[in-house]
C-alpha positions in Angstrom: 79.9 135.1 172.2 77.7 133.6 175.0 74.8 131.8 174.1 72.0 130.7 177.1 69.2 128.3 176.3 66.5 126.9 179.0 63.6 125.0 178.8 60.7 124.6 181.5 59.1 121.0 182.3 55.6 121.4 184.1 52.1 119.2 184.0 48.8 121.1 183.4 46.8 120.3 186.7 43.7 121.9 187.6 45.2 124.5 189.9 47.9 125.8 187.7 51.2 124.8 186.5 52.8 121.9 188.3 57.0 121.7 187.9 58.3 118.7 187.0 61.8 118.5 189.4 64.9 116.7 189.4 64.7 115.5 185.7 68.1 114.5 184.0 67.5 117.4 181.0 70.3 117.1 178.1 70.8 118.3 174.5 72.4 115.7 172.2 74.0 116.1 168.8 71.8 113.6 166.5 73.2 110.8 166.7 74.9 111.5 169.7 75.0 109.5 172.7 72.9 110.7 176.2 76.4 110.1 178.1 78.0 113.0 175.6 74.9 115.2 176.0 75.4 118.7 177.3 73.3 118.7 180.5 71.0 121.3 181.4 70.8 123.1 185.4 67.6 122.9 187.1 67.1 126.3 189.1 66.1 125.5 192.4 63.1 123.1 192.3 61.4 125.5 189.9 61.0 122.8 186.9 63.3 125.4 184.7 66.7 124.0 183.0 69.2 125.8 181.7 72.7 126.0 180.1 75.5 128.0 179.0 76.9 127.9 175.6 80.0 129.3 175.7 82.2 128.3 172.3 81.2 129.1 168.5 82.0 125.6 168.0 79.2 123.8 170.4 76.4 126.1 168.5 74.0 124.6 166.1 71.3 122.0 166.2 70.3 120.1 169.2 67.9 117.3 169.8 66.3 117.4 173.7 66.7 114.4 175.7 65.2 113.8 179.3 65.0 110.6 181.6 61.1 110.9 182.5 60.6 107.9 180.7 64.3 105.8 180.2 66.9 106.3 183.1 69.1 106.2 180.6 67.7 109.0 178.6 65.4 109.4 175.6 64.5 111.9 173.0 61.7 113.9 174.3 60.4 115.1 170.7 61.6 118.7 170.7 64.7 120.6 169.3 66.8 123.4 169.6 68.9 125.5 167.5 71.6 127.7 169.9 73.5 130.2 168.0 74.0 129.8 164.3 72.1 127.0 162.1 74.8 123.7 161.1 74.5 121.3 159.1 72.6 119.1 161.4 69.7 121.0 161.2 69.6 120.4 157.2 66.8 118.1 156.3 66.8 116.6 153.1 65.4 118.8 149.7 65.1 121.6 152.5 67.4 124.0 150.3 66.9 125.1 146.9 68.6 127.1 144.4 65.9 129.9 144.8 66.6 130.3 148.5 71.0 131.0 147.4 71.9 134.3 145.9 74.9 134.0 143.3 78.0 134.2 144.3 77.2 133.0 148.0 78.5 129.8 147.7 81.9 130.0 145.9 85.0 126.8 146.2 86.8 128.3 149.2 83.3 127.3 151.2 83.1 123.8 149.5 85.2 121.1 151.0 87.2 119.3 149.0 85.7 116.0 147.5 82.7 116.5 149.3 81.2 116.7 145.3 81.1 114.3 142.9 79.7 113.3 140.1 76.5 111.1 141.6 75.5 114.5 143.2 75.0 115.9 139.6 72.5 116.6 137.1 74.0 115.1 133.6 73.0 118.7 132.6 75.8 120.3 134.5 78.5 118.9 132.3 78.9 120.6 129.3 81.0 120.8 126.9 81.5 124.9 126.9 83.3 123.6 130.5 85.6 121.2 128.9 89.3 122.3 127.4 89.8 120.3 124.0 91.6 120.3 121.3 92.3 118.3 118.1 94.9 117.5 115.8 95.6 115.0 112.8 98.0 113.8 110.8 99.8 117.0 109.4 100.6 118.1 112.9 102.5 114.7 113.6 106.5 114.3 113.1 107.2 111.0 112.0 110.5 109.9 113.6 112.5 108.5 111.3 111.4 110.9 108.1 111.1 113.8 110.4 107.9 113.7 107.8 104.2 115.3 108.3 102.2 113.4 107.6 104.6 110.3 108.5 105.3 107.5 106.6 103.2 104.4 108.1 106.3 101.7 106.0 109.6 104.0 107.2 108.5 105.7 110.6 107.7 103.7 114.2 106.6 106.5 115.9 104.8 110.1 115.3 105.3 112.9 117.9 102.8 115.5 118.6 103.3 118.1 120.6 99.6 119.7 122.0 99.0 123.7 121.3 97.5 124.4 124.8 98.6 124.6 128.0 97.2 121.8 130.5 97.5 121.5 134.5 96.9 118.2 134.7 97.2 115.1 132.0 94.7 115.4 129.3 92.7 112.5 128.6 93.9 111.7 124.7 92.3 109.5 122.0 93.0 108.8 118.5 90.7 107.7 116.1 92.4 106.0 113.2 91.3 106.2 109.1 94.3 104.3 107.6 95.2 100.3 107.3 98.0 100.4 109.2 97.9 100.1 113.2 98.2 102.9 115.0 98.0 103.1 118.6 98.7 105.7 121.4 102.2 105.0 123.0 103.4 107.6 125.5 101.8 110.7 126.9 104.2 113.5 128.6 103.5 116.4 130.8 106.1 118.9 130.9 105.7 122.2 132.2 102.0 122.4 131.3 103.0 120.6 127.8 101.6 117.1 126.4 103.6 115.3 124.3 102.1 113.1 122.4 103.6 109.4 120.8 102.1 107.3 118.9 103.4 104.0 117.4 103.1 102.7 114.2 102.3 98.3 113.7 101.7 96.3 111.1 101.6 98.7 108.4 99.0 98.3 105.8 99.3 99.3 101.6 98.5 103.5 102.4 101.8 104.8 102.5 101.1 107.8 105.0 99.1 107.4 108.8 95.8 109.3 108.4 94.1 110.0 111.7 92.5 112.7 114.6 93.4 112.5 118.1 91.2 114.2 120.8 92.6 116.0 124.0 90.5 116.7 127.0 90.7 118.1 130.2 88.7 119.6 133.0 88.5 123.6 132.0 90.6 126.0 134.2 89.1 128.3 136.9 
């Protein structure tokens, strides 16, 4: 498709319309630089400038440079918009959710890390989006005992092995409720499986660990 865009350059004088000829008439990318602007055609001395627009790509939002005041080209105060709106032409706050139907903007159309988390509301992350599980002390193997719950004086380490299926490494914490120290020693990820060690130090007068952990994960699509 073939986009044409001109603009005319006159002064008001008391007999009509006067052309303003010969002028140096570009549109520039903001931003841009007046050397990369596309230059516009006068037509004969007639004042009128034009140009062809003649890839998809080169469409969008255009600022209108001229040299009537800086040979080397200044912004004259108007714009343009050839073809189809880009992003260029966004102005701050100039979209809001009322002016997008559902399902217009989907994740094929959002480039990837262009979101994070400074671009939203602490409202947007809810739990209902999070995958999460828990588990305690009766669904731990100790290693030695082969026991559930283990034995904090005989075992050194307590396997878990998670229920759900994850695509990427939960984020796991345990919170302890026995005198011995227990702490989180290895996490695996095995076909979609977590795995789950924990180690046992200095083990206090309760005989048998006594504790949650918490898995988490961004939900799946």
């Amino acid at each position: 498709m073939m986009y044409r865009y001109g603009i005319s350059y006159y002064t008001a004088e008391e007999d009509g319309r006067k052309p303003q000829s010969g002028l140096d008439v570009r549109l520039l990318r903001p931003g841009a630089d007046w050397q990369t602007g596309i230059p516009l055609i006068e037509t004969g001395k007639s004042g009128y400038y034009e140009c062809l627009i003649k890839e998809e790509k080169d469409c969008g939002f255009y600022e209108i440079w001229d040299n009537r005041n800086d040979p080397n080209g200044s912004f004259s105060g108007k714009y343009c918009t050839i073809g189809k709106l880009d992003a260029r032409g966004l102005q701050d706050r100039c979209i809001y959710s009322n002016h997008i139907e559902d399902g217009a903007v989907t994740a094929t159309k959002i480039a990837k890390e262009s979101i994070s988390a400074i671009h939203l509301d602490n409202s947007t992350f809810k739990l209902s989006k999070l995958q999460h599980e828990i588990q305690n002390e009766y669904r731990g193997t100790g290693d030695k005992t082969q026991q559930s719950p283990a034995l904090t004086k005989e075992d050194k380490f307590i396997f878990h092995k998670l229920d759900q299926e994850y695509d990427e490494m939960p984020f796991v914490q345990i919170s302890n409720m026995c005198d011995s120290h227990l702490f989180i020693d290895n996490l695996k990820l095995d076909k979609n499986m977590v795995t789950v060690t924990l180690g046992i130090a200095m083990p206090g007068e309760g005989e048998v660990a006594k504790y949650q952990i918490l898995a988490i994960a961004t939900d799946k699509p």
